[in-house]
Phi, psi and omega in degrees: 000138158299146220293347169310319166282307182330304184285332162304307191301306133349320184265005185290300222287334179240109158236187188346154190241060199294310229252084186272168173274340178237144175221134176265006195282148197211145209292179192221085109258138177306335172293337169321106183274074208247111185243045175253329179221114169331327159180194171288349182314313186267038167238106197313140179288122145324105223187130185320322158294327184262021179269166199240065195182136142326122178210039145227182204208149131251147184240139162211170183201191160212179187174183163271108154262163165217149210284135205254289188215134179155192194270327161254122208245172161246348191239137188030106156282238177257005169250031193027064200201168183244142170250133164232112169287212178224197193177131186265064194238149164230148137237204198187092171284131170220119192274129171314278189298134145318303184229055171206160168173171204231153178233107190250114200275106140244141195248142133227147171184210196186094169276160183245157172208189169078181195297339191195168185277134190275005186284334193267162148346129170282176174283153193269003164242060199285168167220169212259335166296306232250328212215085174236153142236164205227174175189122156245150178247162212212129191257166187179097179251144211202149182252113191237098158333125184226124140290135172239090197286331179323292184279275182002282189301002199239072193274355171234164159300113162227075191357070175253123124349309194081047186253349203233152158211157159243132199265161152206154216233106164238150188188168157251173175201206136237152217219128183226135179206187189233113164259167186216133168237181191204131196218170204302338171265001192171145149275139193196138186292162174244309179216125158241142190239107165277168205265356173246031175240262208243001188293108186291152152294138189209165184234189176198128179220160173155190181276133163232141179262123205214153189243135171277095184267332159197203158337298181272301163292142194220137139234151195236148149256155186205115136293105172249129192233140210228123175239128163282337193073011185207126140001314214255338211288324186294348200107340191317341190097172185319151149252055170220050167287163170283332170305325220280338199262347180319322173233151182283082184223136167251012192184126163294090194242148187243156141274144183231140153270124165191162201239148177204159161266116159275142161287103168274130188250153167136178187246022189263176190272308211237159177262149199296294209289356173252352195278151162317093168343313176295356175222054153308291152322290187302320175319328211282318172300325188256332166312326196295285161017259195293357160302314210045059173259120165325110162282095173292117158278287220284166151264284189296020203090198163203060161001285170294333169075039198260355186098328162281154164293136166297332156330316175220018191289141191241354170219105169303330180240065206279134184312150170287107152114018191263139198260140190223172208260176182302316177297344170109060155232111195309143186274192191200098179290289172317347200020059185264031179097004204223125175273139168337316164354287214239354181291145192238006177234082211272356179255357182256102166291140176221163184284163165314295173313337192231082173029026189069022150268142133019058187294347155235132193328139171232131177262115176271161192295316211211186185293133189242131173204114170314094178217056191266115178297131180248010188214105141236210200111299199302092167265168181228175177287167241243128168072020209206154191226032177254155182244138194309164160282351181283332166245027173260004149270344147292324150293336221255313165291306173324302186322294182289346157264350144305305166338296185295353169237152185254029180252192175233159173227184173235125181274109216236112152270151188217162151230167156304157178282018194274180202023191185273172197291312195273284175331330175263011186253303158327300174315283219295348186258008187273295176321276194298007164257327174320309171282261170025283178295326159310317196270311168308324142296355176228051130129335186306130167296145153335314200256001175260006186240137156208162180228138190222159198223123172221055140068245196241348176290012177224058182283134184298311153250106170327304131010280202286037188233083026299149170275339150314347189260016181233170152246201224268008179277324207289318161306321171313313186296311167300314197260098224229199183197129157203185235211081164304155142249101223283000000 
């Protein structure tokens, strides 16, 4: 093949790197209730080291291929019937992008063509012109464009999971291969391309349609159509054979059909090429997070660590695990004097002496139920039951305040209105075992917790049903873990 086509095919397979993975862009609407970061100066450039995400792979498969055009074919050859040959790949993947990444691919296989299979008998009235069959077995190693028309195309929320993508592959490589051809008296190679010798260039593109079966496993169907570039590849024989002149062809092209698995490698939750584009921003928010690169808020510090600055903290010695007001001063839901904290009755004034309760008994009209959200905060990322690093001193404040009580609580997960009522009934119950087990590894009894997932029916903001009609903190905002009390 001319060293010319290689290079068309080649600016075919890769292109422009338009569609980047990092934006330094950080949203201007006011309403963003965003105190983690004051504007981009303080969001760390995205960069290959800080990322929170998987981006290699490996893959393999089999399949058919069949010889398409040439002189000897495999679909309807001249006995009108199909040859099916077999076909191989491992490749070794890396994704750029969300939606490009490249692949370096080895195929083996063996298409069959011509009037009969050689593996079978010839016919007994075959002739060595007219009635031959063929098989190349064929070695191929090739550099491959991978498109994620999915992610490319999917710049708005379209309460997809995010389980089906469609791909498409383009690429060159080099291609070595041994045809053989076979006629009632005998079989004999015909042409050899070794493949790191005498070995042509050749290129290939098509589609694959691929399912997200978990974390790790991706399985694809692929369609590929592969041009060699030689004459010669079907078996036909020399070229100024009489088989070799049946068609006017300057190139033997095969189809391959095949289904294979990728292995996604790394120690993150999500693979690049699956994660939600729409969520970018936040990648970038939780590295500074799991970095621990400093932002100066405080000048002077925070003493007590309740989260205000001693600039305007108006109680310097605020107890460890206490929930406090904006001045930093713990709150006292009842103001009998006893801060939630250390109060065992907390909506009931009481004397000191006796943990803020009540010291003489009250007979109530009726069943008194206790149901006060004592926690919010906890949001999560779009599709995910993982917990920020941004929110674990809030959790962390739970700890010591449940410890420090003597009641039970319910650990309540929720989502945004995107995917369906069941799939979000899952999520939300994922989130509140998620949080659950956090608070239970870090110190909590067991039997002072339970947990329920109530989908998209407990939305913070109502409103937001479609979730297009809000913007997205508000969305953000559904998608939360909070905390009853029994």
């Amino acid at each position: 093949m001319k060293l010319s086509l290689a290079i068309v095919a080649f600016a075919l397979a890769v292109p422009a790197l338009s569609f980047a993975q990092d934006s330094t862009a950080v949203s201007n609407e006011q309403q963003y209730p965003n105190t983690f970061s004051s504007g981009s100066a303080n969001v760390s450039k995205f960069t290959q080291e800080s990322k929170r995400f998987n981006d290699w792979s490996i893959s393999a498969g089999a399949g058919v291929p069949l010889v398409q055009a040439g002189d000897l074919t495999s679909i309807k050859n001249g006995n009108g019937k199909n040859l099916f040959g077999y076909s191989m790949y491992v490749s070794v993947d890396k994704a750029i992008t969300h939606a490009f990444g490249l692949k370096l691919q080895y195929d083996r296989g063996e298409t069959r063509q011509g009037w009969f299979n050689t593996k079978d008998a010839a016919p007994s009235d075959a002739s060595v012109y007219q009635r031959v069959g063929a098989r190349t077995q064929y070695d191929a190693i090739s550099l491959i464009g991978d498109i994620n028309f999915s992610n490319l195309l999917r710049r708005v929320d379209n309460k997809s999971p995010y389980k089906w993508a469609l791909h498409g592959y383009a690429g060159v490589g080099i291609l070595g291969y041994r045809a053989y051809q076979k006629d009632e008296i005998n079989q004999r190679l015909m042409t050899e391309q070794e493949l790191f010798k005498n070995q042509s260039f050749f290129g290939q593109a098509g589609a694959g349609l691929k399912y997200k079966i978990n974390r790790r496993l991706d399985i694809e169907g692929r369609l590929m159509y592969v041009y060699t570039g030689d004459d010669e590849f079907d078996g036909g024989g020399e070229q100024y054979s009489y088989i070799n002149k049946r068609e006017d062809q300057i190139s033997d092209n095969f189809i391959n059909a095949t289904l294979g698995l990728s292995l996604k490698l790394g120690k993150h939750e999500s693979h690049l090429m699956w994660h939600d584009p729409l969520q970018e921003i936040y990648w970038k928010l939780d590295v500074l997070a799991e970095k621990n690169q400093e932002v100066e808020v405080c000048k002077k510090g925070d003493l007590d660590n309740d989260g205000v600055c001693d600039d305007w903290d108006r109680e310097l010695n605020t107890p460890a695990g206490a929930r406090v007001d904006g001045a930093g001063v713990a709150l006292d839901t009842d103001l009998d004097g006893v801060i939630d904290l250390y109060d065992q009755c907390v909506t009931v004034p009481g004397p000191v002496e006796n943990n803020g309760c009540p010291t003489t008994p009250t007979t109530p009209v009726g069943p008194v139920i206790e149901n006060e959200k004592i926690l919010e905060g906890i949001e999560f990322d779009l599709n995910s039951d993982r917990i920020l690093p941004s929110t674990t001193p809030i959790l962390n404040n739970a700890v010591s305040y449940i410890n420090s009580s003597n009641g039970t609580y319910t650990v309540i997960g929720a989502t945004d209105t995107r995917a369906s009522d069941a799939y979000n009934q899952k999520l939300s119950e994922r989130r509140a075992n998620s949080v659950k087990s956090y608070l239970i590894k870090n110190g909590v009894e067991a039997s002072k917790l339970n947990s329920v997932g109530r989908g998209e029916k407990d939305l913070k903001y109502p409103e937001c049903d479609p979730a297009e009609k809000c913007p997205e903190w508000k969305n953000r905002a559904n998608r939360r873990v909070y905390f009853e009390a029994k």
